[in-house]
C-alpha positions in Angstrom: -12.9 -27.9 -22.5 -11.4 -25.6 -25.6 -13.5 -25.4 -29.0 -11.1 -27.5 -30.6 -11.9 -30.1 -28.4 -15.7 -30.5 -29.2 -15.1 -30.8 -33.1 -15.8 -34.0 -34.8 -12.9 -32.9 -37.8 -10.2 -32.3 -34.8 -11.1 -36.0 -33.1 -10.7 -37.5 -36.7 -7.6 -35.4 -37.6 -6.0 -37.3 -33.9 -7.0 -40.7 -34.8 -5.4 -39.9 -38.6 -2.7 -38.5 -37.1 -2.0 -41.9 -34.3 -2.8 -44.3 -37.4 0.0 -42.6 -39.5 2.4 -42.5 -36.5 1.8 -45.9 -36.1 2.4 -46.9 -40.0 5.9 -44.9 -40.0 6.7 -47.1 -37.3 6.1 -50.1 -39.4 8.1 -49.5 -42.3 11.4 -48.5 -43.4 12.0 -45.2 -45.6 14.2 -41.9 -46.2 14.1 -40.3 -42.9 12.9 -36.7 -45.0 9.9 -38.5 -46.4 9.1 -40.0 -43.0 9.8 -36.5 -41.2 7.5 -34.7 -43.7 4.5 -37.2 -43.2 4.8 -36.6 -39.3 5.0 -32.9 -39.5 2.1 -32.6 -41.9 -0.2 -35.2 -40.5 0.2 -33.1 -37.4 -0.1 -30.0 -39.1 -3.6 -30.9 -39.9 -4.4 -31.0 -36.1 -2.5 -28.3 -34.9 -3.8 -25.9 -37.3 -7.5 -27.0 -36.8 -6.8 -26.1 -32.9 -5.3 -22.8 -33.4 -8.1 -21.7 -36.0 -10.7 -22.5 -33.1 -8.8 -20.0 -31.1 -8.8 -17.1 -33.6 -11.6 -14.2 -33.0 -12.5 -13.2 -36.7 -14.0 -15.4 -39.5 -10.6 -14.5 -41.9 -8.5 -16.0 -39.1 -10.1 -18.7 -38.9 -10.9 -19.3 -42.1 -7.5 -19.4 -42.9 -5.9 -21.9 -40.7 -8.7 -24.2 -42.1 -7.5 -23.9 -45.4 -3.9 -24.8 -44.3 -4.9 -27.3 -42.1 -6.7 -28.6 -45.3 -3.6 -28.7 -47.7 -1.8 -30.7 -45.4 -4.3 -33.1 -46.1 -3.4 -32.7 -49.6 0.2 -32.7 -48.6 -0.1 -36.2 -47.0 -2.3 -37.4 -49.5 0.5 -37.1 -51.9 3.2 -38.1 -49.4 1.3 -41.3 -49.4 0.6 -42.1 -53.3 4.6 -41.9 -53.3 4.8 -43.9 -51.4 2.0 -46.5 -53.1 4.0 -45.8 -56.3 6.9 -47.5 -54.6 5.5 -50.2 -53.1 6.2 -49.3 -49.5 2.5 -49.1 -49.1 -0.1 -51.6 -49.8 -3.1 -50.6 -52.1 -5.3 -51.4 -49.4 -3.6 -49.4 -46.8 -3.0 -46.3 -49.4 -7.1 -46.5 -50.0 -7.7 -46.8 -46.3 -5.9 -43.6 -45.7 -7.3 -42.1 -49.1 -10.7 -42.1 -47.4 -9.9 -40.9 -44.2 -8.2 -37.6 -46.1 -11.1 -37.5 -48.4 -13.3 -37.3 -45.3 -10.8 -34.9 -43.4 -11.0 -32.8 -46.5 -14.4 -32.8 -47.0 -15.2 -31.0 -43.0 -12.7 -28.9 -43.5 -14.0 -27.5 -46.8 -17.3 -27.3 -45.3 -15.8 -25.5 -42.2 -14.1 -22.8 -45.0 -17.1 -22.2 -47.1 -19.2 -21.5 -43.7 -16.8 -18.8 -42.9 -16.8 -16.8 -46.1 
Protein backbone atom coordinates (compact mmCIF):
# COMPACT_ATOMS: atom_id res chain seq x y z
CA UNK A 1 0.00 0.00 0.00
CA UNK A 2 1.71 3.69 -0.88
CA UNK A 3 1.30 6.58 1.79
CA UNK A 4 -1.14 8.24 -0.23
CA UNK A 5 -3.27 5.40 0.17
CA UNK A 6 -3.62 5.49 4.07
CA UNK A 7 -4.60 9.32 4.20
CA UNK A 8 -8.08 10.22 5.24
CA UNK A 9 -7.65 13.86 2.98
CA UNK A 10 -6.62 11.52 -0.27
CA UNK A 11 -9.96 9.04 0.34
CA UNK A 12 -12.11 12.30 0.63
CA UNK A 13 -10.33 14.10 -2.20
CA UNK A 14 -11.57 10.54 -4.53
CA UNK A 15 -15.06 10.53 -3.26
CA UNK A 16 -15.02 14.63 -4.19
CA UNK A 17 -13.54 14.00 -7.12
CA UNK A 18 -16.34 10.71 -8.28
CA UNK A 19 -19.24 13.13 -6.89
CA UNK A 20 -18.15 16.04 -9.30
CA UNK A 21 -17.58 13.61 -12.18
CA UNK A 22 -20.77 12.47 -11.64
CA UNK A 23 -22.49 16.10 -11.50
CA UNK A 24 -20.73 17.14 -14.98
CA UNK A 25 -22.42 14.27 -16.20
CA UNK A 26 -25.71 15.61 -15.23
CA UNK A 27 -25.71 18.88 -16.60
CA UNK A 28 -25.13 20.78 -19.65
CA UNK A 29 -22.36 23.58 -19.85
CA UNK A 30 -19.26 25.20 -21.96
CA UNK A 31 -17.07 22.29 -22.52
CA UNK A 32 -13.86 24.78 -20.93
CA UNK A 33 -15.74 25.25 -17.68
CA UNK A 34 -16.62 21.50 -17.56
CA UNK A 35 -12.85 20.57 -18.61
CA UNK A 36 -11.44 22.91 -15.92
CA UNK A 37 -13.65 21.45 -13.03
CA UNK A 38 -12.40 17.87 -14.12
CA UNK A 39 -8.84 18.78 -14.31
CA UNK A 40 -8.80 20.60 -10.98
CA UNK A 41 -10.96 18.29 -8.95
CA UNK A 42 -8.41 15.78 -9.98
CA UNK A 43 -5.67 17.99 -9.38
CA UNK A 44 -6.49 17.90 -5.82
CA UNK A 45 -5.91 14.07 -5.76
CA UNK A 46 -3.14 13.81 -7.86
CA UNK A 47 -1.13 16.29 -6.14
CA UNK A 48 -1.94 14.95 -2.56
CA UNK A 49 -0.42 11.51 -4.05
CA UNK A 50 2.72 12.86 -5.43
CA UNK A 51 3.43 15.11 -2.22
CA UNK A 52 3.31 11.62 -0.16
CA UNK A 53 6.08 10.54 -2.49
CA UNK A 54 8.42 13.44 -2.06
CA UNK A 55 11.50 12.88 0.62
CA UNK A 56 11.87 16.58 2.15
CA UNK A 57 9.23 18.56 4.18
CA UNK A 58 9.60 21.69 1.31
CA UNK A 59 8.45 19.05 -1.29
CA UNK A 60 5.98 18.06 0.28
CA UNK A 61 4.79 20.89 1.70
CA UNK A 62 4.39 22.21 -1.50
CA UNK A 63 2.26 20.00 -3.43
CA UNK A 64 -0.11 20.38 -0.46
CA UNK A 65 -0.48 23.81 -0.97
CA UNK A 66 -1.29 23.23 -4.74
CA UNK A 67 -3.28 20.48 -4.11
CA UNK A 68 -5.12 23.00 -1.70
CA UNK A 69 -5.81 25.85 -4.36
CA UNK A 70 -7.39 23.63 -6.46
CA UNK A 71 -9.78 23.41 -3.93
CA UNK A 72 -10.01 26.98 -4.11
CA UNK A 73 -10.00 26.70 -7.80
CA UNK A 74 -13.18 24.41 -7.84
CA UNK A 75 -14.70 26.18 -5.13
CA UNK A 76 -15.00 29.14 -7.46
CA UNK A 77 -15.59 27.04 -10.52
CA UNK A 78 -18.74 26.06 -8.64
CA UNK A 79 -20.17 29.55 -7.22
CA UNK A 80 -20.19 30.33 -11.15
CA UNK A 81 -21.75 28.10 -11.72
CA UNK A 82 -24.47 28.81 -8.62
CA UNK A 83 -24.44 32.34 -10.01
CA UNK A 84 -25.97 30.89 -13.13
CA UNK A 85 -28.26 28.72 -12.02
CA UNK A 86 -26.78 25.50 -13.38
CA UNK A 87 -26.37 24.55 -9.85
CA UNK A 88 -28.80 24.29 -7.14
CA UNK A 89 -28.08 26.07 -3.79
CA UNK A 90 -28.30 22.98 -2.06
CA UNK A 91 -25.96 21.11 -4.30
CA UNK A 92 -23.39 24.26 -4.36
CA UNK A 93 -23.49 24.08 -0.21
CA UNK A 94 -23.13 20.40 -0.38
CA UNK A 95 -19.93 20.71 -2.31
CA UNK A 96 -18.98 24.02 -0.29
CA UNK A 97 -18.55 21.76 2.73
CA UNK A 98 -16.83 19.00 1.36
CA UNK A 99 -14.05 21.77 -0.01
CA UNK A 100 -14.21 23.48 3.23
CA UNK A 101 -13.36 20.11 4.78
CA UNK A 102 -10.72 19.26 2.01
CA UNK A 103 -9.27 22.58 2.76
CA UNK A 104 -9.13 22.39 6.22
CA UNK A 105 -6.65 18.78 6.20
CA UNK A 106 -4.74 20.15 3.81
CA UNK A 107 -3.95 23.27 5.70
CA UNK A 108 -3.32 21.33 8.69
CA UNK A 109 -1.11 18.94 6.62
CA UNK A 110 0.96 22.46 5.39
CA UNK A 111 1.40 24.00 8.74
CA UNK A 112 2.76 20.52 10.17
CA UNK A 113 5.44 20.69 7.65
CA UNK A 114 6.80 24.14 8.20
Amino acid sequence: MFDFEKLTVYTKAKTYNKEINTILKQIVIDTTIKNQLKRSSLSIVLNIAEGTGRNTSADKRNFYIISRGSVFECVAILDLLKDDEILSEQLFQNFYEKSDELSRMLYAMIQKLK
